[in-house]
C-alpha positions as CSV (number, residue, x, y, z in Angstrom):
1,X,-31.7,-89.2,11.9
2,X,-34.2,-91.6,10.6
3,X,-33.7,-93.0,7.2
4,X,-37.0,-90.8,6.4
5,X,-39.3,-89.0,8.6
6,X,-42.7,-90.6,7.4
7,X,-45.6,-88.5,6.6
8,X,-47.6,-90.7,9.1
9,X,-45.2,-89.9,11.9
10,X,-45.3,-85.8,11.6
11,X,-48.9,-86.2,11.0
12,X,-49.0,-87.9,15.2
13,X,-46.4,-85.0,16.1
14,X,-47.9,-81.7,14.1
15,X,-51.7,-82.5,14.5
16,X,-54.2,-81.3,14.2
17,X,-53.7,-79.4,11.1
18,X,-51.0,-80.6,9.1
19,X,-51.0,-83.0,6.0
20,X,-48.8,-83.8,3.0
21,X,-50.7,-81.2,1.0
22,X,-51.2,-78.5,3.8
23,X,-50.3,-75.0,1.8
24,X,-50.8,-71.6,4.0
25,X,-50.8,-68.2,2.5
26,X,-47.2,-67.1,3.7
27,X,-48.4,-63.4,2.6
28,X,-47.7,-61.8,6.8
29,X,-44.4,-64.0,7.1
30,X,-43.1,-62.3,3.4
31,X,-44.2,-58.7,4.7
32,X,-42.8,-59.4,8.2
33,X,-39.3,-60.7,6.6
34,X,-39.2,-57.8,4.1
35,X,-40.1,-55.2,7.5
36,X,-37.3,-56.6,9.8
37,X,-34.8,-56.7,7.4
38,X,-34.3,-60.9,6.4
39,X,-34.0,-62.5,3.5
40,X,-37.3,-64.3,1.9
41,X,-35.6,-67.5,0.5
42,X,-37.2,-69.7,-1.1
43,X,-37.1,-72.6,0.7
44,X,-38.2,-70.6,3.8
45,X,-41.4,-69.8,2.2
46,X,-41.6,-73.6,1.6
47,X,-41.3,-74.1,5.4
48,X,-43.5,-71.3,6.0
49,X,-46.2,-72.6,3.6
50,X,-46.2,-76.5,4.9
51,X,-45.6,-75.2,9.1
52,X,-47.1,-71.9,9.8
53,X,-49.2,-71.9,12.3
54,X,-48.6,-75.0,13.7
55,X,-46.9,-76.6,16.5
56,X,-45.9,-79.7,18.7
57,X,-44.6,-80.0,22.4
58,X,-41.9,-82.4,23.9
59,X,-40.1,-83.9,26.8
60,X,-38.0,-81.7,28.9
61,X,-35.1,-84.0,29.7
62,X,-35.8,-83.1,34.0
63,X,-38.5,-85.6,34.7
64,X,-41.3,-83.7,36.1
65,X,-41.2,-80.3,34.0
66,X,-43.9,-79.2,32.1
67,X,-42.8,-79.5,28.0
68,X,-40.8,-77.4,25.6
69,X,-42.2,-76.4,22.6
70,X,-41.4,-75.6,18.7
71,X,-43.7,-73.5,17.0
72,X,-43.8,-72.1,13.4
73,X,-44.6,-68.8,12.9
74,X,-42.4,-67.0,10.6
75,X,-43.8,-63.6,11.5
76,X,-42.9,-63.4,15.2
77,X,-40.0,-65.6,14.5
78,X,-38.8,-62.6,12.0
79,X,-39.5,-60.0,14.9
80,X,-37.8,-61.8,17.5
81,X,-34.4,-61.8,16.2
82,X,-32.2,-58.4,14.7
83,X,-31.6,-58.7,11.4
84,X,-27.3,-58.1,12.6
85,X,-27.2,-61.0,14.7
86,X,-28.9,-63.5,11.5
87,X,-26.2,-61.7,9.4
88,X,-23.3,-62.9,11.8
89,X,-24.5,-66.5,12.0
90,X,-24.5,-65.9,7.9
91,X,-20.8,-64.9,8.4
92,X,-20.2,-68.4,10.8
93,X,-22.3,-70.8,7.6
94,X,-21.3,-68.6,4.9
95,X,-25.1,-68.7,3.3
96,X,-27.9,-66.9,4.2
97,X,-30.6,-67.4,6.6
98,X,-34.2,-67.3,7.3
99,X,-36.4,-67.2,10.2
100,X,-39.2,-69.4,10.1
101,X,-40.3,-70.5,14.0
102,X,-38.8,-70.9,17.6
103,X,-38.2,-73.8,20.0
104,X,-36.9,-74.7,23.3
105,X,-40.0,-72.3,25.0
106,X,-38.9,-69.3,22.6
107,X,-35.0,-69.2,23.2
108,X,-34.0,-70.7,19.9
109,X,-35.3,-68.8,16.9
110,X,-35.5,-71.6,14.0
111,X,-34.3,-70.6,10.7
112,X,-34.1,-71.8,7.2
113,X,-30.8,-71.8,5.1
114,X,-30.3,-71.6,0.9
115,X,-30.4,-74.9,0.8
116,X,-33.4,-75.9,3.3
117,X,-31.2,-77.1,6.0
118,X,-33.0,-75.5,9.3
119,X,-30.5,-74.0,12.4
120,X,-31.4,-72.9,15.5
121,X,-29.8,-69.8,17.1
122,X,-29.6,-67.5,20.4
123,X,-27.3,-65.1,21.4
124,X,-23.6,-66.7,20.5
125,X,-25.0,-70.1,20.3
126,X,-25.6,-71.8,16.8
127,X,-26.9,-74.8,15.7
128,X,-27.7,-76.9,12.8
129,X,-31.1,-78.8,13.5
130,X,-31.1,-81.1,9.9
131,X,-30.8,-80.7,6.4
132,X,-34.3,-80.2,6.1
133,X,-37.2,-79.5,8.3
134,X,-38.5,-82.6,8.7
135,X,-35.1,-84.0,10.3
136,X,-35.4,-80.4,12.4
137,X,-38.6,-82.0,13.4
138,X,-37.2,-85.3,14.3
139,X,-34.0,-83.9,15.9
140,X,-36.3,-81.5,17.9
141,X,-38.8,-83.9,19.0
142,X,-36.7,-86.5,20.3
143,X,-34.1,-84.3,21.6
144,X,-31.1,-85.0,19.5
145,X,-28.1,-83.0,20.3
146,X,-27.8,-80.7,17.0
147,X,-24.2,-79.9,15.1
148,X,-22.9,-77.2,17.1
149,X,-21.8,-73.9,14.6
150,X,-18.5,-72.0,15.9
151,X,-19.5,-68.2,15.8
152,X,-16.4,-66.1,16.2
């Protein structure tokens, strides 16, 4: 990771439409958490606020394949993951857990801890992306290995 992640840089990765200040009304992601059964922690609605609706694309290691791509939407993130399989990657961190977006094309759903920290799960894979989501967005974008999670 970085020493920090400069505004200036996730400005280049997240445009057009994100700044510093950039708020969202997080209103559909809070009824879509509450609906599905996941927690509404605070610092999800943070990520929520300053990243829904937004998105970046980046390299697929295979030279020649189209991009990957990370998007934030904590609604569809909420609805594409059962609320039992967020509670056993709860059980493997021992906090709870938030979803907030998706990555890799829509096979990892992206999702927000307690304490910010943002991990990446599917099926009995489960990751942690950074302790905070803009070293998610680094680690994502430039296709750092995350800390592998052992699930039992």
């Amino acid at each position: 990771m970085p020493r920090a992640v400069s505004d200036s840089w996730l400005g280049s990765v997240l445009s057009p439409g994100w700044s510093p200040i950039r708020r969202v009304d997080v209103s559909e992601a809070l009824a879509a958490w509450k609906a599905d059964g996941h927690y509404p922690l605070e610092p999800a609605i943070e990520v929520a606020s300053r990243l829904d609706g937004l998105s970046f694309r980046y390299p697929r290691p295979a030279v020649g394949e189209s991009p990957d791509e990370c998007s934030f939407d904590a609604a569809a993130a909420s609805r594409s993951i059962y609320p039992q399989v967020v509670r056993g990657y709860e059980n493997a961190i021992g906090s709870q857990l938030c979803p907030v977006g998706v990555t890799a094309s829509r096979h990892v759903v992206l999702m927000v801890s307690g304490d910010g920290a943002i991990y990446g799960g599917y099926d009995r894979f489960l990751a942690r992306y950074g302790g905070d989501w803009r070293e998610a967005i680094w680690v994502i974008y430039n296709r750092i290995s995350p800390s592998r999670i052992t699930l039992d």
